[in-house]
PDB file of N, CA, C and O in Angstrom:
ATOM      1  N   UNK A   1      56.617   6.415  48.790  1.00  0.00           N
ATOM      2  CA  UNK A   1      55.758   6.733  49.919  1.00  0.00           C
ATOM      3  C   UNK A   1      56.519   7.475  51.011  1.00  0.00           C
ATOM      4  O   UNK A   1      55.928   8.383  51.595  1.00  0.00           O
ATOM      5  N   UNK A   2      57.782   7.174  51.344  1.00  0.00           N
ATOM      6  CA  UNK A   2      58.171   7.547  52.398  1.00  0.00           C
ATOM      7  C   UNK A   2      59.072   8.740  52.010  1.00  0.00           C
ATOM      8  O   UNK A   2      59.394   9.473  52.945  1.00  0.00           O
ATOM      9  N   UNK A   3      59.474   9.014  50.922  1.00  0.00           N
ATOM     10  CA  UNK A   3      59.934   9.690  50.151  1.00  0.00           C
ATOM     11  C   UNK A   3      58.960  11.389  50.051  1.00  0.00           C
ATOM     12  O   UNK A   3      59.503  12.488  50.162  1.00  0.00           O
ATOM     13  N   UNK A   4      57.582  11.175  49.838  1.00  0.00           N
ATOM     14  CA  UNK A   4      56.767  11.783  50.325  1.00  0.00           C
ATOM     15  C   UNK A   4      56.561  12.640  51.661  1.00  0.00           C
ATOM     16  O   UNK A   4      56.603  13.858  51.832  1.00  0.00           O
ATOM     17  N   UNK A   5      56.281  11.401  52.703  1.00  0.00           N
ATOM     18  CA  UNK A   5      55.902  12.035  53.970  1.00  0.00           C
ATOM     19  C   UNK A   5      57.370  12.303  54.346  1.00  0.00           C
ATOM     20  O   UNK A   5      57.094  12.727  55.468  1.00  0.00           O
ATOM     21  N   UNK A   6      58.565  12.383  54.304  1.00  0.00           N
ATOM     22  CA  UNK A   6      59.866  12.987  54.253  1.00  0.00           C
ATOM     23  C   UNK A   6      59.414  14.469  54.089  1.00  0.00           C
ATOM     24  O   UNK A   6      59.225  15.353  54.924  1.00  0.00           O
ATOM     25  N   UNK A   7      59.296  14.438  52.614  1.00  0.00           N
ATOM     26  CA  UNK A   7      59.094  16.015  51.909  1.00  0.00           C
ATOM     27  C   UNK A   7      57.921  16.575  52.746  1.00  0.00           C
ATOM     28  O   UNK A   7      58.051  17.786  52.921  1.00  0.00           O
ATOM     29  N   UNK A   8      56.903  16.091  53.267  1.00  0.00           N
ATOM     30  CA  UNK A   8      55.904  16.953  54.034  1.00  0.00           C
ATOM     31  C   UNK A   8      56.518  17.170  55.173  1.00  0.00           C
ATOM     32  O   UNK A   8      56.740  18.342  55.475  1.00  0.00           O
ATOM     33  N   UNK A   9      56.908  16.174  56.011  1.00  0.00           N
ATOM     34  CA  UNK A   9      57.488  16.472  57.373  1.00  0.00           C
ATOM     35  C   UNK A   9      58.269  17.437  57.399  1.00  0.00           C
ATOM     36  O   UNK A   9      57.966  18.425  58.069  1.00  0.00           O
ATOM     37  N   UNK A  10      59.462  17.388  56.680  1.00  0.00           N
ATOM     38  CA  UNK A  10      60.971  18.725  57.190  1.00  0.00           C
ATOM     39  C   UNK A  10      60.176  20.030  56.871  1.00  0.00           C
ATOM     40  O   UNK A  10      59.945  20.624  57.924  1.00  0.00           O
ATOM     41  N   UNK A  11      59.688  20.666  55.801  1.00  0.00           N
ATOM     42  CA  UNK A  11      58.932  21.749  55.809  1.00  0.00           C
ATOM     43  C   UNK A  11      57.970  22.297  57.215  1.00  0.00           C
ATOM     44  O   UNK A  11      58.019  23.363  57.829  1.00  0.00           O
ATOM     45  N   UNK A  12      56.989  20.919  57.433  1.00  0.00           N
ATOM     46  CA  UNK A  12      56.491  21.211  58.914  1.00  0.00           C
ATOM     47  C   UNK A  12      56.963  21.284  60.017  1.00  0.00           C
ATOM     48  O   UNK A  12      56.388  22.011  60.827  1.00  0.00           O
ATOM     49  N   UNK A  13      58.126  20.580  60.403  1.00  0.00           N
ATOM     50  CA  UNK A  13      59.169  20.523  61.573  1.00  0.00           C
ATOM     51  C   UNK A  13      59.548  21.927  61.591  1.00  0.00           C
ATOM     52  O   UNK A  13      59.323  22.627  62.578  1.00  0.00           O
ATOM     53  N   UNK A  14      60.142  22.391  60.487  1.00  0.00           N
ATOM     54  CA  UNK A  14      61.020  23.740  60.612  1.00  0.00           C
ATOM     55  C   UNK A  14      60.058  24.832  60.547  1.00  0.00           C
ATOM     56  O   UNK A  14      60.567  25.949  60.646  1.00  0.00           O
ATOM     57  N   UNK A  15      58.692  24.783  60.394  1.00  0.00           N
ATOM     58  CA  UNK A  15      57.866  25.618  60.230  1.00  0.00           C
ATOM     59  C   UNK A  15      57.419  25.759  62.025  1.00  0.00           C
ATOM     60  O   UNK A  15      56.970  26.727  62.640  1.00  0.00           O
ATOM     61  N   UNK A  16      57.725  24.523  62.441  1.00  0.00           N
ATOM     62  CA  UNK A  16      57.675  24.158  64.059  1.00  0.00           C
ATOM     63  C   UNK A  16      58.626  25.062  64.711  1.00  0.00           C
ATOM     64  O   UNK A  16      58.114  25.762  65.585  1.00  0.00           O
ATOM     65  N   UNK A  17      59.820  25.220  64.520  1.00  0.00           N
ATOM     66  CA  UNK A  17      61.132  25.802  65.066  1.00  0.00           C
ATOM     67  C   UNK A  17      60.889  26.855  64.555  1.00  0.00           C
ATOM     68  O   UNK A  17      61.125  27.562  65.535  1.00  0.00           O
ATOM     69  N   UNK A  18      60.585  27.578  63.747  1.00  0.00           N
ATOM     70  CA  UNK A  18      60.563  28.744  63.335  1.00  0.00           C
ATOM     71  C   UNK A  18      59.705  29.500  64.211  1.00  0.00           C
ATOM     72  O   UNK A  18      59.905  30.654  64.590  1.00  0.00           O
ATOM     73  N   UNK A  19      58.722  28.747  64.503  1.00  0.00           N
ATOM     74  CA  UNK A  19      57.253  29.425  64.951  1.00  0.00           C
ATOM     75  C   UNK A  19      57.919  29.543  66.849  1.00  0.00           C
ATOM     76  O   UNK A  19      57.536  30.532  67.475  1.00  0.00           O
ATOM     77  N   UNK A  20      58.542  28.863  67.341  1.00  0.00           N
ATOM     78  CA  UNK A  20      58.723  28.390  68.608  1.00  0.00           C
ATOM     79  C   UNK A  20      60.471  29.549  68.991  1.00  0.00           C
ATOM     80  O   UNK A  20      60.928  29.862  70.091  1.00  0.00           O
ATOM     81  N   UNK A  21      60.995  29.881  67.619  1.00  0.00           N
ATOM     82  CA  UNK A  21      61.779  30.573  67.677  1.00  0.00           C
ATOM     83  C   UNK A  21      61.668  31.955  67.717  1.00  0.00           C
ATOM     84  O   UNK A  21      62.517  32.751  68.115  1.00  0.00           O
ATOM     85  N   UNK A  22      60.191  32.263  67.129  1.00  0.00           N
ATOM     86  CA  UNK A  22      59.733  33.795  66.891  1.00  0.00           C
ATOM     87  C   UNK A  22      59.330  33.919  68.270  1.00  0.00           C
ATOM     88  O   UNK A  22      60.102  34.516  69.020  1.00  0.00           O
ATOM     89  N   UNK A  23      58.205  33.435  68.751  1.00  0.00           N
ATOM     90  CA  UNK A  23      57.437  33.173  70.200  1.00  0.00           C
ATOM     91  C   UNK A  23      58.942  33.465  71.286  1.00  0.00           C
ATOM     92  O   UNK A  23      58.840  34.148  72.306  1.00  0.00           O
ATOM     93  N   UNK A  24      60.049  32.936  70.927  1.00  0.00           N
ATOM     94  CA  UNK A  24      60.939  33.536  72.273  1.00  0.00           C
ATOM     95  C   UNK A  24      61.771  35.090  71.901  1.00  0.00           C
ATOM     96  O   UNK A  24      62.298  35.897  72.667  1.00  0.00           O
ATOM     97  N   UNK A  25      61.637  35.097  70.508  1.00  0.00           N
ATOM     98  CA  UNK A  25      62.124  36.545  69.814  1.00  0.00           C
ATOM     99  C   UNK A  25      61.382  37.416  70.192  1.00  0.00           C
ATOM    100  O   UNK A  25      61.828  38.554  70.336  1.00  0.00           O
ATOM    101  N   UNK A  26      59.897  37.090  70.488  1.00  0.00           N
ATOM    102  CA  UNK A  26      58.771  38.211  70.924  1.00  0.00           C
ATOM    103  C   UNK A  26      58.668  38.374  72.744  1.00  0.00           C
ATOM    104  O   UNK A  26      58.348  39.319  73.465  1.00  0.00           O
ATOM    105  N   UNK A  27      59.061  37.117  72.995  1.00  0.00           N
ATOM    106  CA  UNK A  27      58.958  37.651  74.621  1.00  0.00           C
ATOM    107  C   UNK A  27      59.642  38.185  75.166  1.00  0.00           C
ATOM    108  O   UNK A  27      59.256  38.898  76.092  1.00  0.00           O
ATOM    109  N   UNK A  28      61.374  38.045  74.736  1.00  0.00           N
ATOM    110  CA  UNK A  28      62.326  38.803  75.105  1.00  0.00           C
ATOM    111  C   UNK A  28      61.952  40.549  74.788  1.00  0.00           C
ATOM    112  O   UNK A  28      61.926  41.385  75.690  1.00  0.00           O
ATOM    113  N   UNK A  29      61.698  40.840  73.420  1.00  0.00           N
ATOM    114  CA  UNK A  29      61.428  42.217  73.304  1.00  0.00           C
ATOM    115  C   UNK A  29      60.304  42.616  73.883  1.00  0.00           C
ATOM    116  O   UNK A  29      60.308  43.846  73.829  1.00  0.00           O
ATOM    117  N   UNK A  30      59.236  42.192  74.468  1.00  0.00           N
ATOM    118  CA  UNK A  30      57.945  42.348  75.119  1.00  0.00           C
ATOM    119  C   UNK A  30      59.234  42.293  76.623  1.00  0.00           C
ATOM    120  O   UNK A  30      59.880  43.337  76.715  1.00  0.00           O
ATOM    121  N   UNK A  31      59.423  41.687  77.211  1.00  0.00           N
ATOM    122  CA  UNK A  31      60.406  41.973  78.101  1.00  0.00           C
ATOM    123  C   UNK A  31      61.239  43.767  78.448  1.00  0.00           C
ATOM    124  O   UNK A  31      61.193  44.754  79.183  1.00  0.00           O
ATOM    125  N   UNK A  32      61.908  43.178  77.320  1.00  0.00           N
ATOM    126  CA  UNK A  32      62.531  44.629  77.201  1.00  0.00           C
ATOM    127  C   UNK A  32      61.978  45.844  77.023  1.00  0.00           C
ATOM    128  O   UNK A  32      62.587  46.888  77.256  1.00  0.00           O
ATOM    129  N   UNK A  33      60.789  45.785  76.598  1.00  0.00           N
ATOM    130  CA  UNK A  33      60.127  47.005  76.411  1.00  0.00           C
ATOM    131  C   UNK A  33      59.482  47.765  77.804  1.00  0.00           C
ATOM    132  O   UNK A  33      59.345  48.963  78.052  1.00  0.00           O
ATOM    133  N   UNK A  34      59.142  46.529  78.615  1.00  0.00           N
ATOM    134  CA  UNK A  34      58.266  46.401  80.085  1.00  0.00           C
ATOM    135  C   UNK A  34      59.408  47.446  80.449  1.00  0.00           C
ATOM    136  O   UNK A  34      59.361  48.664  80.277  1.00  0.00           O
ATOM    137  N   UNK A  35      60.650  46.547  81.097  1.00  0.00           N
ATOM    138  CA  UNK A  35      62.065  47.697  81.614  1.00  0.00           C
ATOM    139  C   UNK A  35      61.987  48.648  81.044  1.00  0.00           C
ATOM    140  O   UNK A  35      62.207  49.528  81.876  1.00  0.00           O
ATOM    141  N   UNK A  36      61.798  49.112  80.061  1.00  0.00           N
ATOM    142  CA  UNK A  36      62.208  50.489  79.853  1.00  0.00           C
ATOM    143  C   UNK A  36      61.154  50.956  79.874  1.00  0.00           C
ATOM    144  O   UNK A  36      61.300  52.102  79.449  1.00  0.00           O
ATOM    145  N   UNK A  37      60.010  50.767  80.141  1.00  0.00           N
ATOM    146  CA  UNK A  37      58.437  51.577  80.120  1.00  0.00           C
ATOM    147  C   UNK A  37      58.810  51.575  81.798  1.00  0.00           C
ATOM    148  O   UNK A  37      58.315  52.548  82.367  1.00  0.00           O
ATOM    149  N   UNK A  38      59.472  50.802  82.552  1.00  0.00           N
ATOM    150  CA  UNK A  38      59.311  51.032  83.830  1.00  0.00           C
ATOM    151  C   UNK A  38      60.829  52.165  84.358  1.00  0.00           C
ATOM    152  O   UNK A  38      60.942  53.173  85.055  1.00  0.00           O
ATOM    153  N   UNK A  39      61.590  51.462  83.715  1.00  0.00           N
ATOM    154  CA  UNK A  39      62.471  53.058  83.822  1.00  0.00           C
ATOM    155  C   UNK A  39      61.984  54.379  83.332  1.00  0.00           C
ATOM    156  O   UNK A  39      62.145  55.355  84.064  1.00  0.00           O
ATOM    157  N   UNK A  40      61.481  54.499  82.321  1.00  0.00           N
ATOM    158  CA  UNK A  40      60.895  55.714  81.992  1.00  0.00           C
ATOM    159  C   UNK A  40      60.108  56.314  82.923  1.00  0.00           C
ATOM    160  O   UNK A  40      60.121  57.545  82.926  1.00  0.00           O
ATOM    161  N   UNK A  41      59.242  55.597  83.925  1.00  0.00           N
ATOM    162  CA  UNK A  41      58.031  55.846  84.565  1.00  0.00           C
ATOM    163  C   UNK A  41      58.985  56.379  85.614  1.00  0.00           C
ATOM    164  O   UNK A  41      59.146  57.553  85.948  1.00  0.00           O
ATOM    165  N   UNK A  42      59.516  55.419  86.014  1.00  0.00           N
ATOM    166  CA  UNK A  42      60.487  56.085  87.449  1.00  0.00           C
ATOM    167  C   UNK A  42      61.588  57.267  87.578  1.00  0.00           C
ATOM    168  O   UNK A  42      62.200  57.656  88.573  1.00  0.00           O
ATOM    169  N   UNK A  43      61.633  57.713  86.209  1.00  0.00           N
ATOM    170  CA  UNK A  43      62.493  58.965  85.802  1.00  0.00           C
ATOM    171  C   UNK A  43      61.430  59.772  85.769  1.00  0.00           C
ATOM    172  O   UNK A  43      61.686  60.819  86.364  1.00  0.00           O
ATOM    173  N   UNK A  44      60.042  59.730  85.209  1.00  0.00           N
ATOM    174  CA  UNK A  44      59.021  60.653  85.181  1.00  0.00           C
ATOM    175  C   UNK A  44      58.834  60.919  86.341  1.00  0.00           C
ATOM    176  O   UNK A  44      58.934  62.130  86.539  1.00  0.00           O
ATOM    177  N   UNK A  45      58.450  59.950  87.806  1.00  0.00           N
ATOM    178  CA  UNK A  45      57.919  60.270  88.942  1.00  0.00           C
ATOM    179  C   UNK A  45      59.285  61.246  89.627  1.00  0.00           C
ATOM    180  O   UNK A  45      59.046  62.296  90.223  1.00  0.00           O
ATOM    181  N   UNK A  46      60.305  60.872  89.492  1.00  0.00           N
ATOM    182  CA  UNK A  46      61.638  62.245  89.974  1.00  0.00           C
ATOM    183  C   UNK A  46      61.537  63.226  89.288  1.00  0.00           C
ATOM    184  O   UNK A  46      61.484  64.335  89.821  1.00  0.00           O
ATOM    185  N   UNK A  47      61.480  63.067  87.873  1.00  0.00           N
ATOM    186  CA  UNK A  47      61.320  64.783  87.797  1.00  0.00           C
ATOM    187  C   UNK A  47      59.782  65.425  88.245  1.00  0.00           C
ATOM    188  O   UNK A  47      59.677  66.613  88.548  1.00  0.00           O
ATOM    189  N   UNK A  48      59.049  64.840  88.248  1.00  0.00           N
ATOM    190  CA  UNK A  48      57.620  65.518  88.694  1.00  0.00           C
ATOM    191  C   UNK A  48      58.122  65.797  90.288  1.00  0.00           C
ATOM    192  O   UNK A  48      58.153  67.004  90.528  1.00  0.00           O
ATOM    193  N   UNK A  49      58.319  65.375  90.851  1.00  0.00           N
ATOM    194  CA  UNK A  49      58.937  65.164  92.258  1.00  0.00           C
ATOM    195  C   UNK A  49      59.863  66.189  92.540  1.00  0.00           C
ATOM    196  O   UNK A  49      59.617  66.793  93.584  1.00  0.00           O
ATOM    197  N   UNK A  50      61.304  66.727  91.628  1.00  0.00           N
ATOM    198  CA  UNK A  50      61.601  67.714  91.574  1.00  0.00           C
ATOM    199  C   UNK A  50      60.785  69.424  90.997  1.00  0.00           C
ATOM    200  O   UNK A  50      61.043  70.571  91.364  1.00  0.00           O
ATOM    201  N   UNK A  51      59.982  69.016  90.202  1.00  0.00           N
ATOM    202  CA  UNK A  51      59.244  69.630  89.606  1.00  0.00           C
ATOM    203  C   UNK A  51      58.084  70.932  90.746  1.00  0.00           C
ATOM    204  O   UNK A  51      57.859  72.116  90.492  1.00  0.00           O
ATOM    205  N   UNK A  52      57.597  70.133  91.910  1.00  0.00           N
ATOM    206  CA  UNK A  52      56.735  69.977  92.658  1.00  0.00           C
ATOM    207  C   UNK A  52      57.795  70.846  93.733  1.00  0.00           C
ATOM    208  O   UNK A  52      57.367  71.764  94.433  1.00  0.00           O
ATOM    209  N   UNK A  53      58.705  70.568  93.740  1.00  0.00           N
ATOM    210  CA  UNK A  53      60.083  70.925  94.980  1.00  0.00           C
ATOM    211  C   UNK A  53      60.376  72.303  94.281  1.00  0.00           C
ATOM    212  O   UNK A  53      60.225  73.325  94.950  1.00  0.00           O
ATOM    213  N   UNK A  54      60.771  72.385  93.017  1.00  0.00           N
ATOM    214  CA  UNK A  54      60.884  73.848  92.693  1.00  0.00           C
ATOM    215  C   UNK A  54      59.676  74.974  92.895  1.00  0.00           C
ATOM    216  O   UNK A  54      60.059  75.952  93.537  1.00  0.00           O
ATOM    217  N   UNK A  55      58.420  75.012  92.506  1.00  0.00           N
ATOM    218  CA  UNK A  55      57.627  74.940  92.624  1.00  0.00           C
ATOM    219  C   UNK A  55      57.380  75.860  93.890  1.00  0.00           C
ATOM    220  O   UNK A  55      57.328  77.089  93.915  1.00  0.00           O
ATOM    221  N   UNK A  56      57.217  74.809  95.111  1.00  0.00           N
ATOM    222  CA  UNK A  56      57.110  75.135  96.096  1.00  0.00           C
ATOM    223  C   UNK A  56      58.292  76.098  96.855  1.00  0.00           C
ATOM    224  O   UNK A  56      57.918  76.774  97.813  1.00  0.00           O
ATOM    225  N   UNK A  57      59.482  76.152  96.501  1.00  0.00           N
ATOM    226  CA  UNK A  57      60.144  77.193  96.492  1.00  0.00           C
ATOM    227  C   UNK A  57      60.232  78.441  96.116  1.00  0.00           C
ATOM    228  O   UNK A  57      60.778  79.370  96.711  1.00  0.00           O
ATOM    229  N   UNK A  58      59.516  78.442  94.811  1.00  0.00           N
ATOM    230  CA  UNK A  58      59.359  79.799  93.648  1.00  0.00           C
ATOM    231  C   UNK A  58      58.090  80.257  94.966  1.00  0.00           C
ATOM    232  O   UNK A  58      58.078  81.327  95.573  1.00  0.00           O
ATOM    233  N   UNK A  59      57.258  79.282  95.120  1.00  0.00           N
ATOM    234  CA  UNK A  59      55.875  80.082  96.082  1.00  0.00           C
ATOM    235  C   UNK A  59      56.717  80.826  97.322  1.00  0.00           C
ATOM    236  O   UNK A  59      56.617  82.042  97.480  1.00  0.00           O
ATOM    237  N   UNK A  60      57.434  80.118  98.063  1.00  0.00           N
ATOM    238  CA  UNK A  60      58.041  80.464  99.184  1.00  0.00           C
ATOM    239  C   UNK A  60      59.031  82.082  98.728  1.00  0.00           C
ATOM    240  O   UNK A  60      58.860  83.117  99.372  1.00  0.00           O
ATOM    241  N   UNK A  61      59.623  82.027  98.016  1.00  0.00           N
ATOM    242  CA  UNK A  61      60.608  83.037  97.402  1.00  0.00           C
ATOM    243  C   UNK A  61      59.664  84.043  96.833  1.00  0.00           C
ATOM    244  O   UNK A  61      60.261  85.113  96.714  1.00  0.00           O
ATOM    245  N   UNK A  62      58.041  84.146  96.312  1.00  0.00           N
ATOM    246  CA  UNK A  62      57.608  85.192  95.954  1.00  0.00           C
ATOM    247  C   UNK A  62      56.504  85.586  97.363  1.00  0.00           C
ATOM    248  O   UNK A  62      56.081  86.709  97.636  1.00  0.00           O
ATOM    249  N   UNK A  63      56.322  84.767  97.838  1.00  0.00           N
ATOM    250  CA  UNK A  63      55.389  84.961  99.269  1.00  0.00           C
ATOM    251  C   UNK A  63      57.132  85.603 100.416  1.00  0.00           C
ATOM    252  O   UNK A  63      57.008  85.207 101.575  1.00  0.00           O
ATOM    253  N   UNK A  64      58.180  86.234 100.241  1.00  0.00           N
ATOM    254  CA  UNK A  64      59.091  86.401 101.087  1.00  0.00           C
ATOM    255  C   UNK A  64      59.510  85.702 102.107  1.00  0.00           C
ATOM    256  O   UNK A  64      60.154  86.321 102.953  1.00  0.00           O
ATOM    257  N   UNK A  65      59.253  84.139 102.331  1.00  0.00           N
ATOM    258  CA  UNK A  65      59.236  83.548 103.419  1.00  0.00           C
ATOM    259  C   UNK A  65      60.305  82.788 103.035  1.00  0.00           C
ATOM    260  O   UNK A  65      60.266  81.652 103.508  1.00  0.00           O
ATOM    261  N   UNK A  66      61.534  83.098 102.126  1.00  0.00           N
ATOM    262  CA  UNK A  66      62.432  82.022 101.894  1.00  0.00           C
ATOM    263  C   UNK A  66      63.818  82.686 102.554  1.00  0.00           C
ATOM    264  O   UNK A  66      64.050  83.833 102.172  1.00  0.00           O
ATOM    265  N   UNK A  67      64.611  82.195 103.344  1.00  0.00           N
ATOM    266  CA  UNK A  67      65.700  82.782 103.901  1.00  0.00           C
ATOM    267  C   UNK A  67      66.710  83.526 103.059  1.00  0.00           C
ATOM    268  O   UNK A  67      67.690  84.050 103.588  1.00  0.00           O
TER     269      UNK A  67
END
């Protein structure tokens, strides 16, 4: 009998840890992905930002109003 619910239990325990081990394997990379979707974003808004700055220079430099 006990020999039994032995053999059912360790399979389910570790099926426990496994499951509780993936769940922190996934939040860390859900983590990591956030940072770098948010670095990416903040490298996009500088170059648009430079982008916008050239731009407005090329206008200034073909309108003759640039020193």
């Amino acid at each position: 009998m006990w020999g039994v619910i032995s053999a059912m239990a360790v399979p389910v325990i570790l099926a426990g840890v496994w499951l509780i081990r993936l769940e922190g394997r996934l939040n860390t990379h859900e983590r990591g992905c956030e940072e770098r979707q948010k670095r990416l974003d903040e490298r996009h808004a500088r170059i648009e930002k430079s982008l916008d700055e050239l731009h407005t220079k090329f206008d200034r430099l073909i309108d003759g109003r640039l020193p």
